[in-house]
C-alpha positions in Angstrom: 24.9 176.6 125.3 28.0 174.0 124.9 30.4 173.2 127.2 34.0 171.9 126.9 35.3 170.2 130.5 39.2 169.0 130.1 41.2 166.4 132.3 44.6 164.8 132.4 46.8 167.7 132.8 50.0 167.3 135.2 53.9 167.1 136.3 55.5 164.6 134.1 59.1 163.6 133.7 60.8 163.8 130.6 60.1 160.9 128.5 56.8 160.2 130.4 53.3 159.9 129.4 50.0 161.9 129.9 46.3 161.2 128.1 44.2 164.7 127.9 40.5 164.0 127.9 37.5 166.7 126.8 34.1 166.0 126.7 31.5 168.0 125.5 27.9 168.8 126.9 24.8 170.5 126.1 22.4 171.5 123.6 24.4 169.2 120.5 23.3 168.1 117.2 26.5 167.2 115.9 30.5 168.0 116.2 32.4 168.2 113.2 36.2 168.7 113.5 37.9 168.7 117.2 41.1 169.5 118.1 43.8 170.5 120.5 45.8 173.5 121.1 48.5 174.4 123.2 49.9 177.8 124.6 53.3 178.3 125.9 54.1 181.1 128.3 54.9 184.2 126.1 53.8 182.1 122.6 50.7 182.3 121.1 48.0 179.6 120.9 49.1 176.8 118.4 47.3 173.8 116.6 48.5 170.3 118.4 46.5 168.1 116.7 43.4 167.4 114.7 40.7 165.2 113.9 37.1 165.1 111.7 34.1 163.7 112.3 35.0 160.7 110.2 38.5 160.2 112.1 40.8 162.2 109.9 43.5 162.8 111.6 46.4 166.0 111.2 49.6 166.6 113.5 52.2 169.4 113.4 55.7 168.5 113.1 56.6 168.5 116.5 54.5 166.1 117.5 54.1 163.3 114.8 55.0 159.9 116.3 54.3 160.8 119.7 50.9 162.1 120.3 48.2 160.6 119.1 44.1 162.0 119.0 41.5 160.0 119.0 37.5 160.5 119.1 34.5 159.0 120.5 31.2 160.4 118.9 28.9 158.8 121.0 30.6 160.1 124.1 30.9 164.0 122.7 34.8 163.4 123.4 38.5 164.0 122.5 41.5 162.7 123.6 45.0 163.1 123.2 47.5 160.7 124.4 51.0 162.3 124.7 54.2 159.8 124.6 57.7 160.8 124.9 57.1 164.1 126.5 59.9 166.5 126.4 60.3 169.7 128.3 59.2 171.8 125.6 55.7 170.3 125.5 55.1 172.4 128.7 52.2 174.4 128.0 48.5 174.9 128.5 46.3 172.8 126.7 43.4 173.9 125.1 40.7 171.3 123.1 38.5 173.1 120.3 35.1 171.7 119.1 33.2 172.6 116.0 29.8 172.0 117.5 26.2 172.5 115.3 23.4 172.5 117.6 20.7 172.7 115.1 21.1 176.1 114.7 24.5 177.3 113.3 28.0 175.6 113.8 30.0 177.6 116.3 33.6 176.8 117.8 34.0 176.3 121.3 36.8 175.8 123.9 37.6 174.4 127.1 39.1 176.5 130.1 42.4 174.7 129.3 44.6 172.2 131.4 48.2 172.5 132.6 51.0 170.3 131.1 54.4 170.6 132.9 57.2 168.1 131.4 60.4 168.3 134.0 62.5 166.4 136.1 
């Protein structure tokens, strides 16, 4: 069994900065592609960011330029540091690992973390 443990959530004012953190634990070979998500009250899940194994990175629109996500392999984690928050950002946050554990590749989440942007 995997597990996904988030951190970093918060109140933040507009224009303000927070850095999500998600590490992984348990029976892991390897994790291919991570990611975060975030879910809005009354919206459905969407894709934040991305990131491969080899540090590929992909953003949606609404965040290019001011999040960034990063990896560390060695430490089973993701991170997402989030500049220039705006009210809009408020959501849950979600991060999403592609984990093989020498079995069969299987995605996993965390229980999510609460980002509240607002003066």
């Amino acid at each position: 069994q995997v597990q996904l443990v988030e951190s970093g959530g918060g109140l933040v004012q507009p224009g303000g900065s927070l850095r999500l953190s998600c590490a992984a634990s348990g029976r892991i070979f390897r994790i291919n592609n991570m990611g975060w998500y975030r879910q809005a009250p009354g919206k459905q899940r969407e894709l934040v960011a991305g990131i491969t194994r080899g540090g590929t990175t992909n953003y949606t629109d609404f965040v290019k330029g001011r999040f960034t996500i990063s990896r560390d392999n060695a430490k089973n984690t993701v991170l997402l540091q989030m500049n220039s928050l705006k009210p809009e950002d408020t959501a849950v946050y979600y991060c999403n690992m592609n984990v093989y554990n020498f079995d069969v590749a299987r995605n996993y989440w965390g229980q999510g973390t609460q980002v509240t942007v607002s003066s």
